[in-house]
N, C-alpha and C positions, 0 to 999 in steps of 0.2 A: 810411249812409255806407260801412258795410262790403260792403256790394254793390257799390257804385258801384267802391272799387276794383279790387274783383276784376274788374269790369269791365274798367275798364282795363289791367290785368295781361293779360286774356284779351286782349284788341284788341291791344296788343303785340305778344303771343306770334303772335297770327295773322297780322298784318300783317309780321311777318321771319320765320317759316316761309313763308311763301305767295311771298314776294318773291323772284325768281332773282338770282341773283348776274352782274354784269356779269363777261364771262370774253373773253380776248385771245386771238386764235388770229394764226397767220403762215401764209401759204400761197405758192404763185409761180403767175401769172400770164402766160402766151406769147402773143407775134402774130408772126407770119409776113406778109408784105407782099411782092408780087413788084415787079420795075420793069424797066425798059431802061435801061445805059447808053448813050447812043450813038456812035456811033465819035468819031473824038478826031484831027482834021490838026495837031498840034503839039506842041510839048514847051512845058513848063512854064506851062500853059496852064489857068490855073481851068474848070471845068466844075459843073456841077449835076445832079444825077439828080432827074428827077420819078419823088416817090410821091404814089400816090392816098391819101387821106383815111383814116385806120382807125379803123373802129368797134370801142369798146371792150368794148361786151356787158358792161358793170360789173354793170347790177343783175343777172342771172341766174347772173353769178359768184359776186357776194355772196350771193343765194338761195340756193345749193346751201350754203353755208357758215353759212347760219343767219346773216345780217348783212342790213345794208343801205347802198347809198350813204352818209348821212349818218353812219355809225356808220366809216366807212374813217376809218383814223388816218395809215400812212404807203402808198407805194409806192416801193420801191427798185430803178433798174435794176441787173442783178444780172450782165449780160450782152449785147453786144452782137453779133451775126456778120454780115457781110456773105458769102453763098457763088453762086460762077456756076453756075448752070443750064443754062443754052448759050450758048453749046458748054461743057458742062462740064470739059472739061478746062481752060479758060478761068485763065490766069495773071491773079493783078492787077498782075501787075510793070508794068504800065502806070502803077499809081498812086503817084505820088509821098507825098501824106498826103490823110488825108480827117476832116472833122468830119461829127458829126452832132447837128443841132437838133430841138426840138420845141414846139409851139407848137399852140393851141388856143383855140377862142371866148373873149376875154377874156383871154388870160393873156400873157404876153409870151413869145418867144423864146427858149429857152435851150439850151445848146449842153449833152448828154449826154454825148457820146463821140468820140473822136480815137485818130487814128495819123498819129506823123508817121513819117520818115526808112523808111517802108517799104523791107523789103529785098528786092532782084532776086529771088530766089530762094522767097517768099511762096508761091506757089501757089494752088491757086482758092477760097483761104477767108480771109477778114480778119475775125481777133476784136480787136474795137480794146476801147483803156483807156476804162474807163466808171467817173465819179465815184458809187462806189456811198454815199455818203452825203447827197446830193442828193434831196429829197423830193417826190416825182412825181405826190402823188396829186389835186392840183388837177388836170389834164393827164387823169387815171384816171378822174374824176368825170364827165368831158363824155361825150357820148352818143362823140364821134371826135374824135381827135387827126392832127395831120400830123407828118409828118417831114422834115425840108430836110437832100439831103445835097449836101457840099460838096467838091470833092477837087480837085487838083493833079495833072496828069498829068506820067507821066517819059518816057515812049515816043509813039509814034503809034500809036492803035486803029485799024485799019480796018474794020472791023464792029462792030455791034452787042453785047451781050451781057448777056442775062437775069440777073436775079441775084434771090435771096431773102435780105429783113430779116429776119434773127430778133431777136424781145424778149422777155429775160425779168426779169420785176417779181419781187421780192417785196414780197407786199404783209399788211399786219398790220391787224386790224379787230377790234372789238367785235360778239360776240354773245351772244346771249340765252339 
């Protein structure tokens, strides 16, 4: 009997030595997305900007971070910018407000980020208000996510004008 528990003592001991401890790390996460707005014959006139599909490269994220997909707790947008590319000198004074959505296989809909009452004088960069306590990482998990943006014009565009999405997550996960 007195074997047996030192048995057991030992089996313990080796079973919580041997076992790692679950440990939470925070990191942030960017995508870059380019798009075209297209010109714009009117004032106060909704428009859309198509962006293509963004793949999110989750799992090789989480690999480098000693995690995995399943083990993602939160993602928080941390930061949103819209900036023109060309013509870079590119005013948004065009744009009266703009949202932006996001939306993924399965998930619904939901609006991240907003500017309204843009002022004339803006210049070729919009960082709009993003609900950083909104949690993204259903959205994070899909292989790609889309973005739907939506804006109000205040000016007439007559050209074109390239612009790049920036996003940046921060995101919080269990590893090993």
């Amino acid at each position: 009997m007195r074997n047996f528990k030192y048995f057991i003592v030992l089996s313990i001991f080796v079973l919580f030595t041997s076992c790692h401890l679950e440990e939470k790390i925070s990191f942030n996460i960017d995508y870059n997305s380019e798009a075209t707005i297209p010109s714009i014959i009117g004032i106060d006139l909704p428009f859309e900007i198509p962006i293509p599909a963004i793949s999110t490269n989750i799992n090789s994220k989480l690999e480098s971070k000693n995690s995995k997909k399943d083990l993602l707790n939160t993602a928080k947008l941390q930061e949103l910018t819209i900036s023109a590319l060309n013509p870079k000198d590119q005013s948004f004074n065009f744009v009266k407000s703009i949202e932006v959505y996001i939306k993924a296989d399965g998930l619904d809909e939901v609006k991240i980020a907003e500017k309204h009452n843009i002022p004339d004088d803006i210049g070729n960069e919009l960082i709009l208000d993003v609900n950083k306590d909104q949690d993204l990482s259903g959205y994070i998990k899909k292989d790609k996510f889309n973005l739907r943006v939506k804006a109000t014009s205040r000016k007439v565009l007559l050209h074109s004008v390239k612009v790049n999405i920036y996003t940046l997550l921060e995101v919080t996960t269990n590893i090993f």
